[in-house]
Each structure stands twice: as C-alpha cells, then as structure tokens.
C-alpha positions in Angstrom: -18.4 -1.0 -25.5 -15.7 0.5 -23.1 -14.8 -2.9 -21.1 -14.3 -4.3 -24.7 -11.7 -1.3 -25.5 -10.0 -1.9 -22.6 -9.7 -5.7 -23.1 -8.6 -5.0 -26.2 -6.0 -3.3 -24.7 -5.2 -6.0 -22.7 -6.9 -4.4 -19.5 -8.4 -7.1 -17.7 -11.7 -5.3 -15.7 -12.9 -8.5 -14.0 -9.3 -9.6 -12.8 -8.9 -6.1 -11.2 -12.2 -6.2 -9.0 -11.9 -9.5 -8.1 -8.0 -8.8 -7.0 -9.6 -5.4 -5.1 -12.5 -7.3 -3.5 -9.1 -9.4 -1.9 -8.0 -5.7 -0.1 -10.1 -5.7 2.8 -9.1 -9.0 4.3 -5.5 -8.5 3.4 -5.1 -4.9 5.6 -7.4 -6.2 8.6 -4.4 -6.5 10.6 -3.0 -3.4 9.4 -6.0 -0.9 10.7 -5.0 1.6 13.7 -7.0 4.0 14.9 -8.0 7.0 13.5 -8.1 5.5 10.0 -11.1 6.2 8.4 -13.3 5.0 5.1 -12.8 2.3 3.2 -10.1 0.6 1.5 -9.9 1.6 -2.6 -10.9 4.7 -2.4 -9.0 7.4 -4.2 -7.7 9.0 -1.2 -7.0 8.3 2.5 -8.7 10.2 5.4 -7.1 9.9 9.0 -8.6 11.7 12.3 -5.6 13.1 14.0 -6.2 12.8 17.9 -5.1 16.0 18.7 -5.0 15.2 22.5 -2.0 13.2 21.7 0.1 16.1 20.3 1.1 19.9 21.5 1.8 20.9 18.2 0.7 18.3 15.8 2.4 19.0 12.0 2.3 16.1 9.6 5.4 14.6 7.8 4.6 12.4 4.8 6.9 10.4 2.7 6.7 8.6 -0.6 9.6 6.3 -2.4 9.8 3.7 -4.9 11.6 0.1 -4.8 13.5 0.5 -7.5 15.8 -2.0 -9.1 14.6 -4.6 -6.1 12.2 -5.3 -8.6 14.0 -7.3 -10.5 15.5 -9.5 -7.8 12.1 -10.2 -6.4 11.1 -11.4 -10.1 13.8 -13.7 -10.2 13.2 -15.4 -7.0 9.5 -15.2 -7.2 9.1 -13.6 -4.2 7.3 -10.6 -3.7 6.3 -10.1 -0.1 9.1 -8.6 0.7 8.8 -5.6 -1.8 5.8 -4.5 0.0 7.7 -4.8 3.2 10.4 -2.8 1.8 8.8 -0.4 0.7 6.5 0.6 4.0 9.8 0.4 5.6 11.3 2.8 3.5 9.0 5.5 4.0 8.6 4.6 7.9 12.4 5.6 8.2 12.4 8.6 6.5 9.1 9.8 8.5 11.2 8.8 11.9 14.2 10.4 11.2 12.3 13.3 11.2 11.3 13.0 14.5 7.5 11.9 13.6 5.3 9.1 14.1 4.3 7.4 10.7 0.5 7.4 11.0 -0.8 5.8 7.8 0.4 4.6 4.2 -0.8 5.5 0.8 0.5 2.9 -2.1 0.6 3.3 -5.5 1.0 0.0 -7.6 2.0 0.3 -11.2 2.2 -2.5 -13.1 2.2 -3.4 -16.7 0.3 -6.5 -16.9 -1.6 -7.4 -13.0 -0.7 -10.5 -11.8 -3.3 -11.3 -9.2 -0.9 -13.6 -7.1 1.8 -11.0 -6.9 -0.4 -8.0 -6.1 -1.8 -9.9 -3.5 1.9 -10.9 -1.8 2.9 -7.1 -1.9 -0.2 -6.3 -0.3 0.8 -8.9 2.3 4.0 -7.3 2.7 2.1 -3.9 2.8 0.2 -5.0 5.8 2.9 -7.0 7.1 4.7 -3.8 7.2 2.1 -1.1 8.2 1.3 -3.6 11.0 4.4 -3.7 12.9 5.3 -0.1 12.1 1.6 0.9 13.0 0.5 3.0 10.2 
C-alpha cells in the first residue's frame, strides 16, 4: 500500500536503494580515520583523537551550490558540483583556523536521476579525499 502511494507520487523506492547500495564503493577513497558507522545513516559519528589537539573545539560548515546548478545541467556534467561543494565548506572551515574533519551532504532533488547522483557523489569523494574529511 505505502510503496504504491509513493509511486504514485512519482517516488521511485527501488531506484533509490539500488542508487544507495552504489554509496559504499563510491566514498571508499574518501574514509579517514576516526570516521565511524556506516554510510546512509541519518547522522554522522566521528571519534575525535584528542591527543592531536590542546583544546579541541569543532567548526562546522554547510552551503549550497546554488545557481551552478544550472550550468552543470546544461553541460551534463555534474562531478564537479559535488567537488564544489566539499570545497566550499572546506574553505570556510580553514579560514577559521580548523581542520575540516568530515562532510555531511544533503541532496535534494525533484526527480533522482541515478547517473547524476552518482557523479556528485564522485565529486563528493573526489573532494573529501584530497581535502581529507
């Protein structure tokens, strides 16, 4: 009854688990430690390694891509929004004077389109790999 509601509303419950069971392999390269759980999960858990810090205080940072959007639809390339994005938050984090330790995304999206979630993923990990969060 309720994954015929939500196809009805054009909510496609197989496409989204098959595009999540994707995550894992996409972010390998992206893991440093003191990351903890599992990918998908409704939250993200890090274990600060307080030997590394005198005074450890934590600095997050969230922001949006905006109106880049619209140039990555019309050249079909989406990578780079991911990549933008980490980058985005990795400066703001920096200027503070902090180390960016991990990176929480939120993907909203009118209609998922499997083979652009997964190259903004890319870019995700892309990103989070050579910034190390």
């Amino acid at each position: 009854m309720k994954s015929r509601a939500y196809a009805k509303a054009g909510v496609d419950i197989d496409l989204g688990n098959r595009v999540k069971a994707t995550l894992p392999e996409l972010l390998a390269r992206a893991r440093r430690p003191g990351v903890l759980g599992k990918i998908g999960g409704f939250g993200g858990l890090f274990a600060l390694d307080k030997r590394r810090y005198r005074q450890p205080v934590l600095v997050s940072s969230m922001d949006g891509v905006g109106t880049k959007l619209k140039i990555a639809f019309a050249m079909n390339r989406h990578d780079t929004v991911g990549q933008d994005l980490v980058n985005h938050c990795v400066n703001d984090i920096v200027v503070l004077g902090a180390e960016p330790l991990f990176f929480l995304d939120y993907l909203g999206t009118g209609k998922l389109e499997a083979g652009v979630f997964e190259e903004i993923i890319k870019g995700f990990a892309k990103a989070c790999a050579e910034n190390r969060c």
